[in-house]
C-alpha positions as a printed Julia matrix, in Angstrom:
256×3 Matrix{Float64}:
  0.0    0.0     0.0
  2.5    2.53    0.73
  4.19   2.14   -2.8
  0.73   2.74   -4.39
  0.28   5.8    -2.01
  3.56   7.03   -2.65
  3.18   6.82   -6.47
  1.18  10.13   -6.12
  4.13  12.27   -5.22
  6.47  14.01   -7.39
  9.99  14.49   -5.79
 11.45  17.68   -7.11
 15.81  17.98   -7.02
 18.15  21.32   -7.73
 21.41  20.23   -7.92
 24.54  21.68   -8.74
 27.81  19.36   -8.52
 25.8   16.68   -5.84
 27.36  13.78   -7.34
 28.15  12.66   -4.11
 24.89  12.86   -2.69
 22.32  13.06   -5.72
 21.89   9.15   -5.49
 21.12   8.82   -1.71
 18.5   11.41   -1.37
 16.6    9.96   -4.53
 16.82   6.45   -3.19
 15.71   7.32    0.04
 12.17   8.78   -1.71
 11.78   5.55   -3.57
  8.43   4.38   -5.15
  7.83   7.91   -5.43
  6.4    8.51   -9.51
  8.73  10.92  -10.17
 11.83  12.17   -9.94
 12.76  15.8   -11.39
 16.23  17.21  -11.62
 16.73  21.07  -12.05
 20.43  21.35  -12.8
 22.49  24.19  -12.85
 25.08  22.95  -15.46
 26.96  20.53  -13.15
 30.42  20.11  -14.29
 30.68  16.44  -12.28
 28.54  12.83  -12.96
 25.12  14.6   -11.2
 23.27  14.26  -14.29
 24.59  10.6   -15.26
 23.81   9.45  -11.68
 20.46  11.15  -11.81
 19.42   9.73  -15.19
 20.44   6.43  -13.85
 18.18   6.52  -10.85
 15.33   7.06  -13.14
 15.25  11.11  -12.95
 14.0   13.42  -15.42
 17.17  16.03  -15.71
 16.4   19.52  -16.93
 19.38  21.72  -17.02
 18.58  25.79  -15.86
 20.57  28.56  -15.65
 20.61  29.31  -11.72
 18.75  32.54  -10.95
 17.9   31.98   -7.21
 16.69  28.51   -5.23
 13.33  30.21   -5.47
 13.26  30.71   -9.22
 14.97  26.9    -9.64
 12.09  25.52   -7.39
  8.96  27.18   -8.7
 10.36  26.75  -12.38
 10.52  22.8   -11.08
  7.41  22.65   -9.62
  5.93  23.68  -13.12
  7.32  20.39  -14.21
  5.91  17.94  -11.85
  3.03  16.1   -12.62
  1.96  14.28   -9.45
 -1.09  15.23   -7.15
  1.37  15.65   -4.5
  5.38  17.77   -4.55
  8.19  16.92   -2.53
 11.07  19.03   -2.67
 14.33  17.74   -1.01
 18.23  18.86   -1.12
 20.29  16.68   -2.33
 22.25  16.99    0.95
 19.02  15.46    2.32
 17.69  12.07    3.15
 13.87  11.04    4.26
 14.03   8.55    7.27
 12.03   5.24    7.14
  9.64   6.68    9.17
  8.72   9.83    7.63
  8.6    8.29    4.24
  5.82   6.15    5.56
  4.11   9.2     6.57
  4.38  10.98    3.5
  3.24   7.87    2.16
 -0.08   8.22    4.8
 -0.46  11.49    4.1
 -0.98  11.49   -0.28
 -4.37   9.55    1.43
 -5.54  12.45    4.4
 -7.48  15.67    2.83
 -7.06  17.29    6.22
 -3.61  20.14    5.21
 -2.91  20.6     1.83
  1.04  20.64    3.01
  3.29  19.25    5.58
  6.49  20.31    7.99
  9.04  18.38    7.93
 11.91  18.13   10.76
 15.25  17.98    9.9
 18.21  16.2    11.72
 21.69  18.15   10.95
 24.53  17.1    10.99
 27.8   19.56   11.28
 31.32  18.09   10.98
 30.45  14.52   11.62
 28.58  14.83   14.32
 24.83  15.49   15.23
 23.82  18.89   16.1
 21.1   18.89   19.06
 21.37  22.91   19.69
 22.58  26.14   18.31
 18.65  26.68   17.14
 19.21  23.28   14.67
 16.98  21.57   16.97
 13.81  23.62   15.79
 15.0   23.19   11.96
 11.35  22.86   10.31
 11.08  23.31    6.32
  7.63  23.43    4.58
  8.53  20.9     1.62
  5.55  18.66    0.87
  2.69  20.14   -0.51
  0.03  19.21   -2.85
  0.84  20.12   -6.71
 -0.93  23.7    -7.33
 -1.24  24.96   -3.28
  2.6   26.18   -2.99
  4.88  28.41   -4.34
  8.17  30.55   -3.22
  8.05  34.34   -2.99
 11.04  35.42   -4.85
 14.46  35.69   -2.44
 18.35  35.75   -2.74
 18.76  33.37    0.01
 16.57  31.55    2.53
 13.42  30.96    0.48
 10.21  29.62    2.11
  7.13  28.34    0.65
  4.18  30.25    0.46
  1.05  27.72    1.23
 -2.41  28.54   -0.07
 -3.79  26.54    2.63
 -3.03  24.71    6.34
  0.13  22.97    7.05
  0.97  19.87    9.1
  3.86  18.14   10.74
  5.4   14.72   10.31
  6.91  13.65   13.42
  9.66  11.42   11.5
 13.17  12.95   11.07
 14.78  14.49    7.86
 18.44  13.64    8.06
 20.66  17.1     6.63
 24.45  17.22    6.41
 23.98  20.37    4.8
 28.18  21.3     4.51
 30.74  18.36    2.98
 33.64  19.55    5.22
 35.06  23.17    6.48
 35.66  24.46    2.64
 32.57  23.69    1.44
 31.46  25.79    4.32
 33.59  28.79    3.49
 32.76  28.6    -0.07
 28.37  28.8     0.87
 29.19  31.37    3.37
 30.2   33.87    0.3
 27.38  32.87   -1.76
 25.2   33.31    1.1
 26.35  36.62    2.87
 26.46  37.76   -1.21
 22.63  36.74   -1.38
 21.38  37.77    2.3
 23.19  41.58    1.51
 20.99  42.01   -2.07
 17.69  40.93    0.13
 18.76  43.88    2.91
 19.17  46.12    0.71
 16.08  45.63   -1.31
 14.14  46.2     2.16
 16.08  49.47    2.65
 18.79  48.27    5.23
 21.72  49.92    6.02
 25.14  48.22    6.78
 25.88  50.66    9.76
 25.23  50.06   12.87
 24.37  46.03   12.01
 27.94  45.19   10.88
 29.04  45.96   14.98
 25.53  44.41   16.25
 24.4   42.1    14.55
 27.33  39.67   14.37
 28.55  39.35   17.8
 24.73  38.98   18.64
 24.22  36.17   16.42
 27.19  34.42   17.89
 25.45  34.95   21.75
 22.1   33.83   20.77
 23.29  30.58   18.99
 26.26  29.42   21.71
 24.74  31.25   24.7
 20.92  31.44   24.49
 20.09  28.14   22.62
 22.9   26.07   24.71
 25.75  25.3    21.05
 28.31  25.22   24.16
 26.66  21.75   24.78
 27.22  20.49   20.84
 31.6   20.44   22.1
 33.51  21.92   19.12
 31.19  21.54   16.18
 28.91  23.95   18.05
 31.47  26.49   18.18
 33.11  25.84   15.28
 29.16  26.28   13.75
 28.18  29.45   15.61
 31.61  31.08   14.76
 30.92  30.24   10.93
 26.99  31.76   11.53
 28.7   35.11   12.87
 30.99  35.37    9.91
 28.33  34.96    7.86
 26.36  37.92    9.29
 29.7   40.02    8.94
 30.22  39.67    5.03
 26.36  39.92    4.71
 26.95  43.45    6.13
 30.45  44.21    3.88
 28.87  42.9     0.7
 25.62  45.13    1.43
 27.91  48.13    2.23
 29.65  47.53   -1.36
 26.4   47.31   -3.07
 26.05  50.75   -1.57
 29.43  51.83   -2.58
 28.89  50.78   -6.11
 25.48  52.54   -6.38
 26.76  55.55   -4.93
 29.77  56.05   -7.81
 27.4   55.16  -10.34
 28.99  51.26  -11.16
């Protein structure tokens, strides 16, 4: 029964370069009847793995995750979506309630809870714990509001929550970490500005304070060096966020 229920869902993939992980988070959705790839012009064996696995692989020039997602939702054909990283994986469990869900008219989507994971080891603070993403949905009741960085789904209706975990190992090691922190702080200081924020006085305040609220307030001490290691990375990231958005000023200001 839960194959046939699980039939009605459409799992929706961006990938860039996820050759490493493209073929775990698929395989953990299985019976699902589809699988759609949005790739932004991998230069590594995403698509080959992908096609392999039974994917439908559309290649996209990246705008934003928002634009990637909503261009892939256009695509899918079940009566229900499931969008996933491919950093992702669905546990036993909450694929059997996704599963139980295709059947229950009751919320049109679902929250799902994820389990991260930060330099091998399993994050259980730091604000991780209350990770919730709003990724199953039926086809037609969901869309994302156009955003740099951080997109959500907007739900034309009432949302649930599965109880079963999400595993996330969102970075691959330290340098991958580095290397998203630039795109990110890049993305997060085009959003500011486009709500009229100013880099000054939030480049003094605004780091230091994320740093206390993650270690301090929401206990990362307690997740050993990991935690810090995480929370340091999550105050650099506010810092550029605040450079890049005081560049984008610079640059409007002499005209560039």
């Amino acid at each position: 029964m839960t194959e046939q229920q699980m039939n009605k869902v459409s799992l929706l993939v961006i990938t860039l370069n996820e050759q490493d992980n493209i073929s775990g988070c698929i395989e953990s959705a299985k019976g699902v009847g589809e699988v759609i790839v949005v790739d932004s012009f991998s230069s590594d064996d995403t698509l080959r793995i992908a096609g392999e696995m039974g994917a439908v692989v559309y290649q996209r020039e990246f705008v934003s995750h928002a634009s990637q997602k909503n261009w892939g939702v256009g695509k899918c054909s079940g009566e229900w979506i499931l969008i996933l990283d491919a950093d992702e994986r669905l546990s036993p469990g909450l694929r059997d309630e996704i599963a139980l869900a295709c059947e229950n008219d009751e919320f049109v989507g679902y929250w799902l809870k994820r389990s991260n994971e930060y330099l091998g080891r399993r994050i259980r603070f730091c604000g991780w714990h209350r990770d919730r993403v709003l990724r199953f949905f039926k086809n037609g009741k969901g869309r994302y509001p156009e955003k740099s960085v951080h997109e959500r789904l907007s739900l034309d209706g009432t949302a649930g929550s599965f109880r079963g975990a999400l595993f996330h190992n969102p970075y691959r090691d330290l340098s991958d970490h580095v290397e998203r922190i630039g795109r990110y702080s890049r993305g997060g200081a085009k959003d500011l500005r486009a709500r009229g924020r100013g880099w000054f006085p939030g480049i003094l305040l605004n780091p230091p304070a994320r740093f206390l609220r993650m270690y301090i307030l929401q206990l990362g001490f307690l997740d050993g060096l990991p935690g810090f290691i995480l929370c340091i990375m999550a105050s650099f990231n506010v810092f550029l966020k605040y450079v890049f958005l005081r560049e984008l000023g610079s640059r409007v200001g002499a005209g560039k």
